[in-house]
TORBA-402931 format. One record per residue: x, y, z of N, C-alpha, C in turn; residue in one letter; residue number from 1. Coordinates in Angstrom, 3 decimals. Example, Ala and Ser with C-alpha at 12.3 -4.5 7.8 and 13.67 -1.06 7.14 Angstrom:
- 13.190|-5.690|7.800|12.300|-4.500|7.800|13.200|-3.300|7.800|A|1
- 12.850|-2.250|7.080|13.670|-1.060|7.140|12.900|0.030|7.870|S|2
# end
This chain:
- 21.741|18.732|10.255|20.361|18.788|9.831|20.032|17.662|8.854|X|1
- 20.860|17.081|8.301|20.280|15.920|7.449|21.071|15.184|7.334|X|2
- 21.421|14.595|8.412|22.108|13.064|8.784|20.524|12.667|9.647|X|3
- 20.468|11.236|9.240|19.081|11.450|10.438|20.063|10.459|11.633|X|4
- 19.027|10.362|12.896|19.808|9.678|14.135|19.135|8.015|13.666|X|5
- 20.058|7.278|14.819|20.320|5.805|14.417|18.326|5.546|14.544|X|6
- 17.512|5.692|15.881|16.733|5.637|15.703|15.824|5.867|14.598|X|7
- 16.166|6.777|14.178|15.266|6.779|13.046|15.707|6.313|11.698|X|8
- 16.787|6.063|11.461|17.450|5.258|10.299|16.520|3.495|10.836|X|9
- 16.551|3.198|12.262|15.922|1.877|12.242|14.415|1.679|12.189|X|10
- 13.260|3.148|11.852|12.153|3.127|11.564|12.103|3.460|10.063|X|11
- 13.176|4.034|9.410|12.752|3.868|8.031|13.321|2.516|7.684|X|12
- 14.403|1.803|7.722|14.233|0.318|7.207|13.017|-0.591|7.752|X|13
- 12.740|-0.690|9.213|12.026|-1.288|9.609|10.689|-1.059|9.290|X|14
- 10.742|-0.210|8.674|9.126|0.096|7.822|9.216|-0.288|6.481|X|15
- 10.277|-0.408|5.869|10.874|-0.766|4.408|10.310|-2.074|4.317|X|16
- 11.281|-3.150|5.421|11.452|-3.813|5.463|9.449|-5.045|5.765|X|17
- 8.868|-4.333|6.914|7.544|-4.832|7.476|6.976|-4.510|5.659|X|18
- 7.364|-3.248|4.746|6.083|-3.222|3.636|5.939|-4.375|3.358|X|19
- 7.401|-4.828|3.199|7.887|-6.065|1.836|7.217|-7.163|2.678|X|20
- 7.350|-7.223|3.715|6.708|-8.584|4.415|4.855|-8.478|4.062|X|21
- 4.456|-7.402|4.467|3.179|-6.930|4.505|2.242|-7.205|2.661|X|22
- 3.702|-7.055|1.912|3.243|-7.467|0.421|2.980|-9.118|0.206|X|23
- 4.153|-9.506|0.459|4.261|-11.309|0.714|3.143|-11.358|1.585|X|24
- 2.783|-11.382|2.666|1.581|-11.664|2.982|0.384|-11.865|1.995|X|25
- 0.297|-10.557|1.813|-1.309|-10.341|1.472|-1.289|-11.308|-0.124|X|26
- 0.049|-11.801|-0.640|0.094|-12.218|-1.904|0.011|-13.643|-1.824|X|27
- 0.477|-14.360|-0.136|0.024|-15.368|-0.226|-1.507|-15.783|0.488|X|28
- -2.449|-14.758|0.923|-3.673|-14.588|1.312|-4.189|-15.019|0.279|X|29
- -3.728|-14.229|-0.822|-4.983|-14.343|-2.192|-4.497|-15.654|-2.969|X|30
- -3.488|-16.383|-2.844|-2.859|-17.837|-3.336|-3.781|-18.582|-2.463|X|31
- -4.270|-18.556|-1.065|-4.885|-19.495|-0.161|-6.017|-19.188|-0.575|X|32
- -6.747|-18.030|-0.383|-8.295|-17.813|-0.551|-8.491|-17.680|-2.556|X|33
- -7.730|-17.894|-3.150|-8.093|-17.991|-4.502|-8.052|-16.477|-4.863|X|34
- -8.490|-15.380|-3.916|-9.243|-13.908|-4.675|-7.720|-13.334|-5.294|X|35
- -7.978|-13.321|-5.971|-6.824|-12.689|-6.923|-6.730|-11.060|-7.370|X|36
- -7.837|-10.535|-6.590|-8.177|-9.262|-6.129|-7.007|-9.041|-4.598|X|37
- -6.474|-9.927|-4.119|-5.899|-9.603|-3.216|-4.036|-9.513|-3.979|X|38
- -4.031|-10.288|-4.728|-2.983|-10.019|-5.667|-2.742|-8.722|-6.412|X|39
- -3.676|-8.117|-6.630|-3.981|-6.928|-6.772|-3.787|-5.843|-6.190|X|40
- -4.092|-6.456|-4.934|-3.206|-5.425|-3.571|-2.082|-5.039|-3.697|X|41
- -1.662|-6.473|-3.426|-0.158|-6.804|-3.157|0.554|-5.795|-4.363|X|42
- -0.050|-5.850|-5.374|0.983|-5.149|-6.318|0.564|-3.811|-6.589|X|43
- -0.365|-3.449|-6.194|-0.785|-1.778|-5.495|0.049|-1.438|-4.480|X|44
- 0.724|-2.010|-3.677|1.178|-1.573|-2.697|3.357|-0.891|-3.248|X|45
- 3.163|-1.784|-4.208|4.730|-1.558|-4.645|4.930|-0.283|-5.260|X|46
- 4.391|0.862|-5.498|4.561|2.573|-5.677|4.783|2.960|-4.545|X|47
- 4.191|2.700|-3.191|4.544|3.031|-2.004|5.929|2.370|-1.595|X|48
- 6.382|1.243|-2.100|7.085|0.857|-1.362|8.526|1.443|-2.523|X|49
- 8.452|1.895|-3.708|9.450|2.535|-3.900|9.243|3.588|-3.923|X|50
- 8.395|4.651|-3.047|8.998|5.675|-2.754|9.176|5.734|-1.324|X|51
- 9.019|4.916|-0.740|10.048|4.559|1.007|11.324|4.688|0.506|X|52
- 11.398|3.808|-0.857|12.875|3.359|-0.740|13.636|4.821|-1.696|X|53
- 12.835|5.555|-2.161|13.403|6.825|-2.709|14.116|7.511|-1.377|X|54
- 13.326|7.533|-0.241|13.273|8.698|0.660|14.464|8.222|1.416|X|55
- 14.506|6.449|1.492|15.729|5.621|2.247|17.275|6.493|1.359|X|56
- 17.094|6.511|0.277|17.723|6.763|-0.688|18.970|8.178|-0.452|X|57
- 17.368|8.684|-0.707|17.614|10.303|-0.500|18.607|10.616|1.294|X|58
- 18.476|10.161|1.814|18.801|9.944|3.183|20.333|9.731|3.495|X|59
- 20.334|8.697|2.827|21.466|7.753|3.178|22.577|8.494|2.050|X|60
- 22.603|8.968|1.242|23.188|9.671|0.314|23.430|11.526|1.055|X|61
- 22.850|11.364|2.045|23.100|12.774|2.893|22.156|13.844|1.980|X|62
- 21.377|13.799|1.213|20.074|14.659|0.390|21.174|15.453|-0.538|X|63
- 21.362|14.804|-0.909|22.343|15.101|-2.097|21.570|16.299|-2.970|X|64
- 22.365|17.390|-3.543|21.305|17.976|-4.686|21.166|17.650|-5.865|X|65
- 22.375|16.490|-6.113|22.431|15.837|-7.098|20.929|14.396|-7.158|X|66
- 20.807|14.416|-6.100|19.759|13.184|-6.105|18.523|13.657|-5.843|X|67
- 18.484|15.239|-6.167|17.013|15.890|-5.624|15.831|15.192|-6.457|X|68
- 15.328|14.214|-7.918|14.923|13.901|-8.791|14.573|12.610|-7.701|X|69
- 14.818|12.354|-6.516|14.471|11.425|-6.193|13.184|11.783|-4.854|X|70
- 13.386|12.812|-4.423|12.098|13.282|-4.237|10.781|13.220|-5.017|X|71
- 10.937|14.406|-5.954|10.384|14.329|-6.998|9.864|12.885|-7.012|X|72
- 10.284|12.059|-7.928|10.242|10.638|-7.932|9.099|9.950|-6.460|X|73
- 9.803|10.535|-5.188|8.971|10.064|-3.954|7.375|10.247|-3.982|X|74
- 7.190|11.509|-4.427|6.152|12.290|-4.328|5.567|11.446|-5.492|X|75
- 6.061|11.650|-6.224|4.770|10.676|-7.943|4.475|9.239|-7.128|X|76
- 5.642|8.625|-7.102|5.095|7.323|-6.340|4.131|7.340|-5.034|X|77
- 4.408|8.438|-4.600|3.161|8.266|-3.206|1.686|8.812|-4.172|X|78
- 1.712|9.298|-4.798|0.507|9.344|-5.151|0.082|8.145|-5.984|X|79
- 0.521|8.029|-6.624|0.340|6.773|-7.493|-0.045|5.781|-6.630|X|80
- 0.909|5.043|-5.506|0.347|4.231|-4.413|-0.832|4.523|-4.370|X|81
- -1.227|6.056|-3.830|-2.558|5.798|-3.186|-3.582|5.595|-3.836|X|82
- -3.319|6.165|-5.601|-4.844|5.562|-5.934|-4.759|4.291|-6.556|X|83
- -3.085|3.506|-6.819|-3.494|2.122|-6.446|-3.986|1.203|-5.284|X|84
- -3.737|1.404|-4.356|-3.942|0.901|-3.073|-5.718|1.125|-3.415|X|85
- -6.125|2.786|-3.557|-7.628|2.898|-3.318|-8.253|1.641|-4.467|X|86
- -7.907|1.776|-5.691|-8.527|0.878|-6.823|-8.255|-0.662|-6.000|X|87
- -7.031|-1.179|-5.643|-7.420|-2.550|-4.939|-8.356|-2.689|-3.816|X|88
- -8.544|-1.969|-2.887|-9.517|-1.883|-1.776|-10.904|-1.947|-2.991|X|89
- -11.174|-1.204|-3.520|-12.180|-1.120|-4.510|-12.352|-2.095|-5.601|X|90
- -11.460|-3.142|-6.281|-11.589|-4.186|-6.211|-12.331|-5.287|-5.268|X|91
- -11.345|-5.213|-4.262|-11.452|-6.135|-2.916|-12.915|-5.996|-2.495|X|92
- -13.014|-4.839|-1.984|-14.897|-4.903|-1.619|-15.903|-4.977|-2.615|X|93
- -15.393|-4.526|-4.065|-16.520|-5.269|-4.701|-16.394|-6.907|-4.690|X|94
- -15.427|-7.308|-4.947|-16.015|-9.013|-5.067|-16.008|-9.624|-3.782|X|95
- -16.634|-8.990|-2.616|-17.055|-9.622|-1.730|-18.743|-9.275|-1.543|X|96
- -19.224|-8.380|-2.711|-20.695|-8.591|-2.761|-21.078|-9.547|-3.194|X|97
- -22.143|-10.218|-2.837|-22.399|-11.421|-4.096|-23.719|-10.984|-4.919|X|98
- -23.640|-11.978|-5.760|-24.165|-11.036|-7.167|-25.671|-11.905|-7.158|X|99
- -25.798|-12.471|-5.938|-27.827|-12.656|-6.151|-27.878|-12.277|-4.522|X|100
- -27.664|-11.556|-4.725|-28.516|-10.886|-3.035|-30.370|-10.352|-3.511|X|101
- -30.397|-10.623|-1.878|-31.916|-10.417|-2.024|-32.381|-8.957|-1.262|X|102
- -33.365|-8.614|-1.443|-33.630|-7.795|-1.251|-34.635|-8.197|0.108|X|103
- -33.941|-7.141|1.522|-34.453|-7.998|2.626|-36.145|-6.890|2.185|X|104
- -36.945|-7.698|3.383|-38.395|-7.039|3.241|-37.992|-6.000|4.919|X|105
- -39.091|-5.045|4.409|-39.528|-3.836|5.436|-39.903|-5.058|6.404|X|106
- -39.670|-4.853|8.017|-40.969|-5.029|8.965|-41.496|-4.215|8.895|X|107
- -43.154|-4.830|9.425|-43.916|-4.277|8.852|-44.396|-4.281|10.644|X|108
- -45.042|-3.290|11.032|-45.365|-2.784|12.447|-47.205|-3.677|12.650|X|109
- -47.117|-4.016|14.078|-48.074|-4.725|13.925|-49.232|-3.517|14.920|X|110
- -50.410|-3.127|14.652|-50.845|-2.148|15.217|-52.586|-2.658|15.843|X|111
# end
């Protein structure tokens, strides 16, 4: 019951592995496009990516009860991720409003 199979030992690294790429990305997005709101991402995204690596952890150690604190641990970091991740998205779409927008006009119906 808690050995996992090879397949799925190669979707939790390979998901480990795509975050870390998926971070480098988006960190050199915001180096090219300047927004440093995307840097922001990038480092929103690292609570999620250590509690992948809690759960890799927890796993590979056979769920030790000695390493149960690393659950625990999983769970704070996934939340934490998400309302970093939400605050960078929320970053991110605000500074893609721009700050003299106009106000379009009604058509006006011709009768």
């Amino acid at each position: 019951m808690h050995t996992l199979s090879i397949p799925t030992w190669i979707i939790h690294i390979s998901s480990v592995i795509e975050w870390i790429v998926a971070i480098w990305l988006i960190w050199t997005y915001g180096e090219l496009t300047g927004n440093r709101n995307w840097w922001g991402l990038s480092l929103a995204m690292l609570p999620a990516l250590v509690s992948a690596m809690c759960a890799c952890t927890w796993h590979y150690f056979d769920n030790a009860e000695s390493l149960e604190w690393l659950v625990t641990l999983q769970a704070t970091m996934t939340l934490v991720g998400n309302f970093t991740l939400w605050a960078a998205a929320y970053l991110i779409w605000r500074s893609t409003k721009s700050v003299n927008t106009v106000e379009p006009n009604p058509i006006k119906s011709e009768q």
